[in-house]
C-alpha positions as CSV (number, residue, x, y, z in Angstrom):
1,X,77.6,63.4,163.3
2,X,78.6,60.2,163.0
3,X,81.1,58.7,160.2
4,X,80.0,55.7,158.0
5,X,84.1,54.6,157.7
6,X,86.1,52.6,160.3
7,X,89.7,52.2,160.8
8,X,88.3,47.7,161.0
9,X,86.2,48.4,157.4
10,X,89.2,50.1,155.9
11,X,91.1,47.0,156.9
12,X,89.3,45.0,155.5
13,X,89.1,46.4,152.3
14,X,93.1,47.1,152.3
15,X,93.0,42.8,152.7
16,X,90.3,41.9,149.8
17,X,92.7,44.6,147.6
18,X,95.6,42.8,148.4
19,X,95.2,38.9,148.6
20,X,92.7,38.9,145.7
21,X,89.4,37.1,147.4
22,X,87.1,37.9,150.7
23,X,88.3,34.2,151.7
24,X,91.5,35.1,151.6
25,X,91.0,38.4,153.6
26,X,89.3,36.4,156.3
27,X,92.3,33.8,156.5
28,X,94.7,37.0,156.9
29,X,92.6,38.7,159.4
30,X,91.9,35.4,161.4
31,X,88.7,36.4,161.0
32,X,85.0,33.8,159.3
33,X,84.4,35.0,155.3
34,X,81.0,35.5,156.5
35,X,82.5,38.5,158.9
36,X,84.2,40.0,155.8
37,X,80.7,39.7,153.2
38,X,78.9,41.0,156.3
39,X,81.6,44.0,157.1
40,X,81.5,44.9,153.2
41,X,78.5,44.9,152.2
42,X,77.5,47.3,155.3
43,X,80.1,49.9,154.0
44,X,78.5,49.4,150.6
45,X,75.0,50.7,152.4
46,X,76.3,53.1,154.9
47,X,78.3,54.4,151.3
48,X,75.1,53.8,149.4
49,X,78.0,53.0,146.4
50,X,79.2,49.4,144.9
51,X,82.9,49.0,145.9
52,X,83.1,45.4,144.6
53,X,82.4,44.1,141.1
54,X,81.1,40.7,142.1
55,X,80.7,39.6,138.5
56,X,84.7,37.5,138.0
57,X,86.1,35.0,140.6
58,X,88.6,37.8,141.7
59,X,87.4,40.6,143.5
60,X,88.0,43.8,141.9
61,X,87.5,47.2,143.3
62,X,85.0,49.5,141.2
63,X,86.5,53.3,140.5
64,X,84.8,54.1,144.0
65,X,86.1,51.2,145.5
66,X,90.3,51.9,144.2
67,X,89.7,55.9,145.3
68,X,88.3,54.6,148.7
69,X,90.9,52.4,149.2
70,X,93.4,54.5,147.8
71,X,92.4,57.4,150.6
72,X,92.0,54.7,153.6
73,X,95.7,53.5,153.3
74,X,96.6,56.9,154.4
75,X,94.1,56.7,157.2
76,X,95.0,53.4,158.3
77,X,99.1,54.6,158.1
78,X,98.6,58.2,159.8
79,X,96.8,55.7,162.5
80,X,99.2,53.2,162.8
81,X,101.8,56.3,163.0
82,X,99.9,57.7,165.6
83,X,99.7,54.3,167.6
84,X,103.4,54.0,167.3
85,X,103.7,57.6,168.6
86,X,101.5,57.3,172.0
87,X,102.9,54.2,172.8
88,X,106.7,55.9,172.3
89,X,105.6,59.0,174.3
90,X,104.2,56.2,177.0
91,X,108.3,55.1,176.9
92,X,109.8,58.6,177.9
93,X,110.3,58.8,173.8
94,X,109.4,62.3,172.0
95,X,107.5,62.5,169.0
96,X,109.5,65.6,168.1
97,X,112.6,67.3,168.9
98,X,114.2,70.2,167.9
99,X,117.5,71.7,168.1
100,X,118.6,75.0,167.5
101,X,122.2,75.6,166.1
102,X,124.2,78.7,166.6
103,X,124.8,80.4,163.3
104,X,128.5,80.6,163.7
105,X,128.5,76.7,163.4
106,X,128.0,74.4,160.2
107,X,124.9,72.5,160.4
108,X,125.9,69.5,158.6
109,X,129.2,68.9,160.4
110,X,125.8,67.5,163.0
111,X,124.6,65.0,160.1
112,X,127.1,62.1,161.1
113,X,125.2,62.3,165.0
114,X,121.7,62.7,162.9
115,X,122.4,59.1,160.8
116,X,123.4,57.7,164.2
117,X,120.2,58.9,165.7
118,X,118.0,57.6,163.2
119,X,119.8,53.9,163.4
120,X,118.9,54.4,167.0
121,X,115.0,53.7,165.7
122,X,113.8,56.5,168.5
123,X,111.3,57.0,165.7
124,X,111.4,60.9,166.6
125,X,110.7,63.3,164.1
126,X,113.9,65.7,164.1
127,X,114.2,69.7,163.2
128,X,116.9,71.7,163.2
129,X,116.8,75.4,163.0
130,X,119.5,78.3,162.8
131,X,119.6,80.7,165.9
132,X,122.1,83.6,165.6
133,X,123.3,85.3,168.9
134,X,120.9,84.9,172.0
135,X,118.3,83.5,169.7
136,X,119.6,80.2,171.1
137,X,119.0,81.2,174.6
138,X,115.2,82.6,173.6
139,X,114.2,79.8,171.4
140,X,115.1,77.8,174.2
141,X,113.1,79.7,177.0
142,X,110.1,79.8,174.6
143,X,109.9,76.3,173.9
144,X,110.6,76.9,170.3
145,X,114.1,74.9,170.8
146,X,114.7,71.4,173.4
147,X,118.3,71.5,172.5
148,X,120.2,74.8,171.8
149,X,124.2,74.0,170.2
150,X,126.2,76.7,170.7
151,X,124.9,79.6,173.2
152,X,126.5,82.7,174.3
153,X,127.9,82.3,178.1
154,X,126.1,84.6,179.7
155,X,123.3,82.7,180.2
156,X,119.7,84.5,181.2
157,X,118.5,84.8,184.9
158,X,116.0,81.5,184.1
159,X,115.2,78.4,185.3
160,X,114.1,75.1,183.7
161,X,117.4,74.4,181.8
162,X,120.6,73.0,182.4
163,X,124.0,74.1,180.7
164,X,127.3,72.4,179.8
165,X,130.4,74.6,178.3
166,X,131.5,72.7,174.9
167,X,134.6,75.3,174.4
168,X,135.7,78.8,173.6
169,X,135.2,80.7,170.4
170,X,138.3,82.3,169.9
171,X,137.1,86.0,167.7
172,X,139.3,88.5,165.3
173,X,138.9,92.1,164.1
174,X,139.1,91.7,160.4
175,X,139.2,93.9,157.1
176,X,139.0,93.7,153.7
177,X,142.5,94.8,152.1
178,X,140.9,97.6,150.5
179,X,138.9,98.6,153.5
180,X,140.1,102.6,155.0
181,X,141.0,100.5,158.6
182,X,143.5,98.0,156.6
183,X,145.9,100.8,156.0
184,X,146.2,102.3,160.1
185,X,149.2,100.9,162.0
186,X,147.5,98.4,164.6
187,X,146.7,98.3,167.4
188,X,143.7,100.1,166.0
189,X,141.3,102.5,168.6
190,X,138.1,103.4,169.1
191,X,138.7,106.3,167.8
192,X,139.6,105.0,164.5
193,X,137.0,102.0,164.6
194,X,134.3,104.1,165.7
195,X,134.3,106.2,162.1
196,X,133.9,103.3,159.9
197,X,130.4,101.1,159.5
198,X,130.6,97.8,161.7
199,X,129.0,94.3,160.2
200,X,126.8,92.5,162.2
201,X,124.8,89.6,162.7
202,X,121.2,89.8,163.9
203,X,120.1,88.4,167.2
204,X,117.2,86.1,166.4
205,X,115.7,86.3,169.5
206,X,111.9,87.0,169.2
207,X,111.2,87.6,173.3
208,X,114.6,88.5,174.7
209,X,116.1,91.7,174.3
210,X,118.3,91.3,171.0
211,X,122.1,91.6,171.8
212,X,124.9,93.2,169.8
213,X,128.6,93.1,170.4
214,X,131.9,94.6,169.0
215,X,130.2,97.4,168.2
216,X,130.9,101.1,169.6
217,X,127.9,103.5,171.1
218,X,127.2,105.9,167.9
219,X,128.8,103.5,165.4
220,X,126.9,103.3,161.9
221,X,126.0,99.4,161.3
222,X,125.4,97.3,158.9
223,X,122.8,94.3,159.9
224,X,122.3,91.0,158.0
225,X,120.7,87.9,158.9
226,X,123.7,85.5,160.1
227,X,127.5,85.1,160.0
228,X,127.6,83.9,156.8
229,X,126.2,86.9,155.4
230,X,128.7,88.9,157.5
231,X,131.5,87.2,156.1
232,X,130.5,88.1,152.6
233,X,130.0,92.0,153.5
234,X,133.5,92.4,155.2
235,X,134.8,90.4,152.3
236,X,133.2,93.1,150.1
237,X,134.8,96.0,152.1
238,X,131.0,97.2,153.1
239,X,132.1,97.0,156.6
240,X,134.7,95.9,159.2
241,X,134.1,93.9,162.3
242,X,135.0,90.3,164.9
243,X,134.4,86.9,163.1
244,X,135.7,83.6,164.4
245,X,139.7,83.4,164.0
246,X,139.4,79.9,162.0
247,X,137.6,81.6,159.6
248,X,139.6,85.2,159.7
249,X,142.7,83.4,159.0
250,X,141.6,81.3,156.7
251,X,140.5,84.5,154.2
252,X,144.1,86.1,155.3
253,X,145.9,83.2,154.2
254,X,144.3,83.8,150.5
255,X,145.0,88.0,151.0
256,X,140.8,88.3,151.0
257,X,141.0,89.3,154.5
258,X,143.6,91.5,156.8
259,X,143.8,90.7,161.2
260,X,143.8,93.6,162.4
261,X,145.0,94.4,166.6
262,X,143.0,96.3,168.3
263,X,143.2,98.5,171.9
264,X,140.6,96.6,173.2
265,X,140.1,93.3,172.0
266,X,136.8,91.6,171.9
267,X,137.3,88.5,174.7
268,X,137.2,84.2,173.8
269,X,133.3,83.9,174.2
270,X,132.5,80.6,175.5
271,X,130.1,78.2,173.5
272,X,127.3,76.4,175.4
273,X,125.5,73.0,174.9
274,X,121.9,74.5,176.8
275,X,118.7,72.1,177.0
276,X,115.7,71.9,179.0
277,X,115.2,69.6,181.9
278,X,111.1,68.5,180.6
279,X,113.0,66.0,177.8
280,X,112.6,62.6,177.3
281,X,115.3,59.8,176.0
282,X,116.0,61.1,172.6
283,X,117.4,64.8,173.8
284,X,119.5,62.7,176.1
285,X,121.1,60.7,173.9
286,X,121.3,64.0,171.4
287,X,123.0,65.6,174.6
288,X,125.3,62.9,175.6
289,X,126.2,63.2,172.0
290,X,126.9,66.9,171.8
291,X,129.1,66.9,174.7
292,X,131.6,64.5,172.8
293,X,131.9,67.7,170.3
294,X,135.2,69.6,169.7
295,X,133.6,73.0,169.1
296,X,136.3,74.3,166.6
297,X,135.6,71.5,164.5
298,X,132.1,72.3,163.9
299,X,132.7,75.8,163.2
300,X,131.3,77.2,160.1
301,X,133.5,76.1,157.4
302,X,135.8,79.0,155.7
303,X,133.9,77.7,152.2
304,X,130.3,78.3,153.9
């Protein structure tokens, strides 16, 4: 079926609306008055409704009129919008882009690059979601992700991504003061590790087989959604388990928190900067700006 509104008749009527007259209109559209009457009053039938009161020298909208008009600016923005789009997708330019960020990092250490961006006038629409563990890696591989700050370093047996190291995570074994472990002379064992519930952050992956680590075959766990929840548990003495030094030693400092040595320590885990290779100019300028990172400096803040 056929519509009786066009993007040119709800142009017009945006141009009577604003400079007052349908001469006026014409001037601004470079277009005859007689084009403008004709162009009107053929809405007005198609409508079968009066949009004009004709009855003053100034042209005013009817109720049915303002509501149309009121309704058609959105049309003719979301077109104009989606104009701007193709011809930016046309340029190598994406419409959207998202990046997923590692949950051991703060996000808005990321919003002095994001203000950049945006004076860039890319015009892409940006998201950025949390990924905990290999849920970088997966939201990568199923498109959910085109930039992924922050992956594990053992990277999946794929193709159709490229990966940069951005630095190493250094990781401690830490306790609340009151926790059982805070009181056994370090370095602590398995054995004595394996008897006490382990916190732990849950992989987000949604295809890819979720990953743990730090944690011992047979060892009771406690799962919560990201490291800042994990934090707040071994805080609480609910659990024991690895967190990022920067943030271990911060909580020792204030006595909140006790480093504790272990047998066999859990290794530096190296951060990667991941993205796939189908993006156009605004994940390389995102990328060329993640690689000037320091990754300790966008680790999740000890306040977090």
């Amino acid at each position: 079926m056929s519509t009786k509104l066009s993007l040119e008749s709800l142009e017009v009527l945006d141009a009577i609306a604003r400079k007052g007259s349908f001469a006026a209109a014409a001037e601004s559209l470079f277009r005859v008055p007689s084009a403008i009457t004709y162009t009107v009053r053929k809405l007005e039938e198609d409508l079968n409704v009066q949009l004009f009161n004709r009855s003053g020298h100034r042209a005013e909208l009817t109720l049915a009129g303002a509501e149309l008009l009121k309704e058609g600016r959105n049309l003719l923005n979301a077109a104009n919008e989606l104009e701007s789009r193709v011809k930016r997708v046309a340029k190598g330019v994406e419409t959207e882009l998202t990046i997923a960020v590692n949950d051991l990092f703060d996000i808005t250490r990321i919003y002095p690059i994001l203000d950049k961006f945006y004076n860039q006038n890319f015009g892409t629409r940006i998201k950025l979601t949390q990924e905990v563990f290999g849920g970088g890696w997966d939201a990568l591989i199923s498109g959910r992700a085109d930039i992924t700050l922050g992956c594990p370093g053992d990277t999946p047996p794929v193709s159709g991504f490229t990966t940069k190291p951005i630095g190493l995570v250094e990781f401690s074994y830490a306790v609340a003061p009151h926790h059982p472990l805070a009181k056994i002379a370090d370095p602590l064992q398995d054995e004595d590790i394996i008897r006490h519930r382990a916190i732990s952050s849950a992989d987000s992956s949604r295809n890819l087989p979720p990953r743990t680590a730090g944690i011992l075959s047979g060892q009771d766990v406690l799962t919560l959604p990201n490291m800042h929840f994990k934090l707040q548990a071994q805080l609480a003495g609910l659990g024991a388990g690895y967190m990022p030094t920067k943030i271990a030693e911060h909580y020792a400092s204030k006595g909140q928190l006790i480093i504790k040595q272990v047998a066999k320590p859990k290794h530096e885990v190296m951060g990667l900067l991941a993205w796939r290779n189908d993006g156009g100019k605004a994940q390389q300028w995102f990328i060329k700006q993640f690689q000037l990172l320091d990754i300790n400096d966008i680790l999740l803040s000890p306040a977090q």
